[in-house]
SEBA-710552 format. One line per field, with one value per atom (N, C-alpha, C): atom name; chain; x, y, z; residue in one letter. Coordinates in steps of 0.1 Angstrom, whole numbers, plus 2048, in hexadecimal, padded with zeros to 3 digits. Each point is the difference from the previous one (the first is absolute). Last residue first. Layout:
atom	CA	...;
kette	A	...;
east	X	...;
north	Y	...;
up	Z	...;
rest	A	...;
END
This chain:
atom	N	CA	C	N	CA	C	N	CA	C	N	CA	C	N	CA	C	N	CA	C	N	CA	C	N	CA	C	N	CA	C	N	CA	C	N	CA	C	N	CA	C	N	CA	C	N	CA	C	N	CA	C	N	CA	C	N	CA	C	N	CA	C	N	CA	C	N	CA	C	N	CA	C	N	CA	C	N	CA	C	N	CA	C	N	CA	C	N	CA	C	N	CA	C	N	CA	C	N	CA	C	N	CA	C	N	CA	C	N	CA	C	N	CA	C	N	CA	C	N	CA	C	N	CA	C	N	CA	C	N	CA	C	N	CA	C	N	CA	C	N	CA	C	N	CA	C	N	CA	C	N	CA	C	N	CA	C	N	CA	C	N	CA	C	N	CA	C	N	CA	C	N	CA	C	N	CA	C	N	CA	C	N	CA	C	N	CA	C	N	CA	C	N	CA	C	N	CA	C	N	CA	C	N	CA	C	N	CA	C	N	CA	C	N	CA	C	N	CA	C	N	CA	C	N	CA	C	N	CA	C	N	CA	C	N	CA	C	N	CA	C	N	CA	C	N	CA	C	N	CA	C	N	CA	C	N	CA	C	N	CA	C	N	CA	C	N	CA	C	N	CA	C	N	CA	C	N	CA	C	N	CA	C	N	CA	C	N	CA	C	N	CA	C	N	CA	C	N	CA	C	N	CA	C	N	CA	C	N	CA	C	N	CA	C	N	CA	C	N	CA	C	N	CA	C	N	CA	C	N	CA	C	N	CA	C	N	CA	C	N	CA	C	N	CA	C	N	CA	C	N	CA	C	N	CA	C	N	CA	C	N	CA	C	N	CA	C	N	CA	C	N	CA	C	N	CA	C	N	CA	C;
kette	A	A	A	A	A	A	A	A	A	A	A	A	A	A	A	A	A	A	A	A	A	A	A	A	A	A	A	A	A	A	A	A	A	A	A	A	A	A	A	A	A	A	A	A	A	A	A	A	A	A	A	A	A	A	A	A	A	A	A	A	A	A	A	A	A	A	A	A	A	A	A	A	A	A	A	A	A	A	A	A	A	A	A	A	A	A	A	A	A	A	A	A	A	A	A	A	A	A	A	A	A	A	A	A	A	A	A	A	A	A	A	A	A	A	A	A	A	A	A	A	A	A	A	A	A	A	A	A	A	A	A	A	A	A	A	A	A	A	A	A	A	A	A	A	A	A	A	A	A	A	A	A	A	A	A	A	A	A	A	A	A	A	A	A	A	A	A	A	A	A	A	A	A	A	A	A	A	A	A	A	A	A	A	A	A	A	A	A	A	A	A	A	A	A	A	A	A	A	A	A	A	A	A	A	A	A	A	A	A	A	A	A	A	A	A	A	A	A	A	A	A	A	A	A	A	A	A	A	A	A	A	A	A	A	A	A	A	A	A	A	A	A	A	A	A	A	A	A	A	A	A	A	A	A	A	A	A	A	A	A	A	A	A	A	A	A	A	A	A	A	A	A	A	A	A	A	A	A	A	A	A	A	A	A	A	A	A	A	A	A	A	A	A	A	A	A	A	A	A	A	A	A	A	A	A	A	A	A	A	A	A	A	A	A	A	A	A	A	A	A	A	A	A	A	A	A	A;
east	A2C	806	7F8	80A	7F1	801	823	802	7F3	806	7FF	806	801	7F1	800	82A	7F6	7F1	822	801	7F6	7FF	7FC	803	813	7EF	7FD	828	7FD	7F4	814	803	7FA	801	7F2	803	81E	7F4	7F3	82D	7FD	7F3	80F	7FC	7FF	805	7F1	7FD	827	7F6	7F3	829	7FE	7F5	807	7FA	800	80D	7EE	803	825	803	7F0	818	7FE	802	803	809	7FC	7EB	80B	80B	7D1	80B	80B	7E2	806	809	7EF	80B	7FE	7E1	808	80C	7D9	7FF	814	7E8	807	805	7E9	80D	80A	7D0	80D	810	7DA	801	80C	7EC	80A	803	7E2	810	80A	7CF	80B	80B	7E8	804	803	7F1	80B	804	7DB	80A	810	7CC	80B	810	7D5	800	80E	7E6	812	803	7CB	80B	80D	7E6	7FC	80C	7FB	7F9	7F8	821	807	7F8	809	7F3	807	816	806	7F0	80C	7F2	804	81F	7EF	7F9	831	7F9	7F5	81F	7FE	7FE	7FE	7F8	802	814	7F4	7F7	833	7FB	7F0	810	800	7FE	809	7F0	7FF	827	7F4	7F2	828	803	7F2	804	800	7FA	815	7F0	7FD	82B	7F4	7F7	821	7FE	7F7	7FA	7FC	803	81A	7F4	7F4	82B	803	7F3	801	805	809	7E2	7FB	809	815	7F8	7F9	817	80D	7F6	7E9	807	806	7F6	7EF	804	822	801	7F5	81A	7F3	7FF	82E	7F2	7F8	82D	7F7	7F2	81F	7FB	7FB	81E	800	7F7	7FB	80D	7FF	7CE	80F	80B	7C9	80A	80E	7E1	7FB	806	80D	7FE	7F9	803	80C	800	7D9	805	80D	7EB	7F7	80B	800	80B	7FB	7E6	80B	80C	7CF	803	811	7F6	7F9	806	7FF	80E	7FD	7D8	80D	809	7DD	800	80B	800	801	7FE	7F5	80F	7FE	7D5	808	811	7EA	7FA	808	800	806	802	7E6	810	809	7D0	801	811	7F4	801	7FE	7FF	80F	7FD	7D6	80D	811	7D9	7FD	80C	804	803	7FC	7F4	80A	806	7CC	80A	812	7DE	806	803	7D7	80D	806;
north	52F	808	801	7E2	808	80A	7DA	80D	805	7E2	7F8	807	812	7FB	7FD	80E	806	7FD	7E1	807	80A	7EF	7F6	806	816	805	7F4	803	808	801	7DC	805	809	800	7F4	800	81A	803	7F9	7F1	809	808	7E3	7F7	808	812	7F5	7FC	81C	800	7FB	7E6	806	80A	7EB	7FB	802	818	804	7EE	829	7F3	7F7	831	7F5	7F2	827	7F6	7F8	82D	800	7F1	802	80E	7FE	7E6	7F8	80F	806	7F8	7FC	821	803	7F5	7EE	802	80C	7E6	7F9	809	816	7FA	7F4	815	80A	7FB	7E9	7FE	80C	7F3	7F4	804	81D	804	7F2	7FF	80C	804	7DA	802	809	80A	7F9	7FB	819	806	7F8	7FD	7F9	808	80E	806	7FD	7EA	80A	807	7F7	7F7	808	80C	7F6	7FB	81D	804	7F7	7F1	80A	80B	7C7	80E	80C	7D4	807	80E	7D3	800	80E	7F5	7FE	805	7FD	810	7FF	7DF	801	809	7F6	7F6	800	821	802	7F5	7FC	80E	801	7E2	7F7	80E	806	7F9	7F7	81C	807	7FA	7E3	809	80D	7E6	7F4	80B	817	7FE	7F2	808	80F	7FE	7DC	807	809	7F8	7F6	800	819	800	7F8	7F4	810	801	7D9	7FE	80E	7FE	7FC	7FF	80E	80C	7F5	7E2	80C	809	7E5	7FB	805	810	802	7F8	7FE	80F	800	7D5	808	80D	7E1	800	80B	7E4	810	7FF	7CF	80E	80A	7DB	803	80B	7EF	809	804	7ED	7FB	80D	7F9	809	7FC	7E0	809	80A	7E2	7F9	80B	815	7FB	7F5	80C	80B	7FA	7E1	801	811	7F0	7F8	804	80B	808	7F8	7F3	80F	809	7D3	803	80A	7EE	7FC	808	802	80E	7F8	7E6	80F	808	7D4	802	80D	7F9	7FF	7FF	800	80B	804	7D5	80C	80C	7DB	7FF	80A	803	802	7FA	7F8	80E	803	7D3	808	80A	7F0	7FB	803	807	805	800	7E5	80F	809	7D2	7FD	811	7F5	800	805	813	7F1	807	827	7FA	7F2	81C	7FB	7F9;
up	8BA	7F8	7ED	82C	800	7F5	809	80C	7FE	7DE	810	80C	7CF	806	80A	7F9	800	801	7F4	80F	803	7D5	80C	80D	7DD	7FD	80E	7F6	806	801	7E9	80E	806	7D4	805	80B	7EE	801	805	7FE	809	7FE	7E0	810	805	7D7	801	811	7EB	807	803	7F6	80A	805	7DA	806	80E	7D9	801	809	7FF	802	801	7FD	7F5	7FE	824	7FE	7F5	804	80E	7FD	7EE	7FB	806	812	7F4	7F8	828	803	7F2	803	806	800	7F5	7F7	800	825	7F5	7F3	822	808	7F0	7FD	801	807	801	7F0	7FE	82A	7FE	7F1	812	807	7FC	7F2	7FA	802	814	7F6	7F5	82E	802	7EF	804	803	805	7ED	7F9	808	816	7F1	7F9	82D	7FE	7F0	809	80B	7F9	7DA	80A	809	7D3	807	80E	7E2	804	807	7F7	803	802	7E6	809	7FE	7E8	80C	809	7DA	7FB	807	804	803	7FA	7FF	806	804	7D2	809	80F	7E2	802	807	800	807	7FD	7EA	80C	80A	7D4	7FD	812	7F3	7FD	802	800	809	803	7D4	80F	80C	7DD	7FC	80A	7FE	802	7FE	7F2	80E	805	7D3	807	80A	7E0	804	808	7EF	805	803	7EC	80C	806	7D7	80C	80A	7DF	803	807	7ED	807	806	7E4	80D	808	7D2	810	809	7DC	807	80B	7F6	7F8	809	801	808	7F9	7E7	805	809	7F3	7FB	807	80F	7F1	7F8	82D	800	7F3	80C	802	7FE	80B	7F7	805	801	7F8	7FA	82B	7F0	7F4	82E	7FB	7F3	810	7FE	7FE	812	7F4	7F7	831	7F6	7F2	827	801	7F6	7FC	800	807	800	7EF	804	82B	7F8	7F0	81A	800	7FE	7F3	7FC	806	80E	7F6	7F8	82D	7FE	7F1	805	809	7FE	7F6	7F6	802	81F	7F4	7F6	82A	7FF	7F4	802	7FD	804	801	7F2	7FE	82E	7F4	7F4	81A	803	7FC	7F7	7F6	809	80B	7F3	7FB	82F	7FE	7ED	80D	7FF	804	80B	7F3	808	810	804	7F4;
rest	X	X	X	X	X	X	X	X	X	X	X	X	X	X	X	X	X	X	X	X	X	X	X	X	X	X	X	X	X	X	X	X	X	X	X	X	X	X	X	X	X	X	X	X	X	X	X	X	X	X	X	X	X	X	X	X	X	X	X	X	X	X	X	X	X	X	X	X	X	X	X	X	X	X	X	X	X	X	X	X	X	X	X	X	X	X	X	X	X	X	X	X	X	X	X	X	X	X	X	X	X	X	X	X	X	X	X	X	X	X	X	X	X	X	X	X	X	X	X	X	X	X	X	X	X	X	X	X	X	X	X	X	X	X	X	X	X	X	X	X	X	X	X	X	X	X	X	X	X	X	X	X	X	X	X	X	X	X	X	X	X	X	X	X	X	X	X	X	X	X	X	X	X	X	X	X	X	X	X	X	X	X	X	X	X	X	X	X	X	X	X	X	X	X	X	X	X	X	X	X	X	X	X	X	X	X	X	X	X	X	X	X	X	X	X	X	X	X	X	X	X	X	X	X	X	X	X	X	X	X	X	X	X	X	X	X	X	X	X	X	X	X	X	X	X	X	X	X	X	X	X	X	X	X	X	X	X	X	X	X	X	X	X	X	X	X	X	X	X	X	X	X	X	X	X	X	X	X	X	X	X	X	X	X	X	X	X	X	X	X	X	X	X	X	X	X	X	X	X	X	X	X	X	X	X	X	X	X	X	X	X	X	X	X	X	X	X	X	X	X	X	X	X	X	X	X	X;
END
């Protein structure tokens, strides 16, 4: 069990790193100069590869030779994948697919 005083200083810390991390970028690369080309290319790249790396961590545990052979998270992966073609929108299909895959499990599916 943390103390009062380890708990205030882990919310110190905490809040202090993400004020860093979302203000830090704006003091670095200011208006005045050119953002660095591997900046520009991470932040084209880095959506996808998020997005990629969250499709394989929610298709770790999926048995495909066991019980519903992943078949509800296949149907939730086609559904997202279908609607983000359709409206290019990756937080939309995030919810709806996380949507669907939940329903589907909690129908037997």
């Amino acid at each position: 069990m943390m103390t009062t005083a380890q708990q205030l200083a882990t919310i110190a810390i905490c809040s202090a790193g993400t004020v860093l991390t979302r203000f830090l970028p704006f003091a670095v690369f200011s208006e005045k100069r050119p953002t660095p080309a591997f900046i520009r290319y991470l932040g084209k790249a880095l959506p996808s590869a998020v997005f990629g790396m969250l499709v394989v961590y929610s298709l770790r545990d999926v048995r495909i030779m066991e019980g519903s052979h992943g078949a509800a998270e296949f149907a939730a992966l086609a559904v997202t994948v279908l609607l983000h073609l359709w409206r290019r929108n990756m937080m939309l299909s995030m919810f709806v697919g996380t949507a669907c895959c939940m329903l589907l499990k909690r129908l037997g599916l």
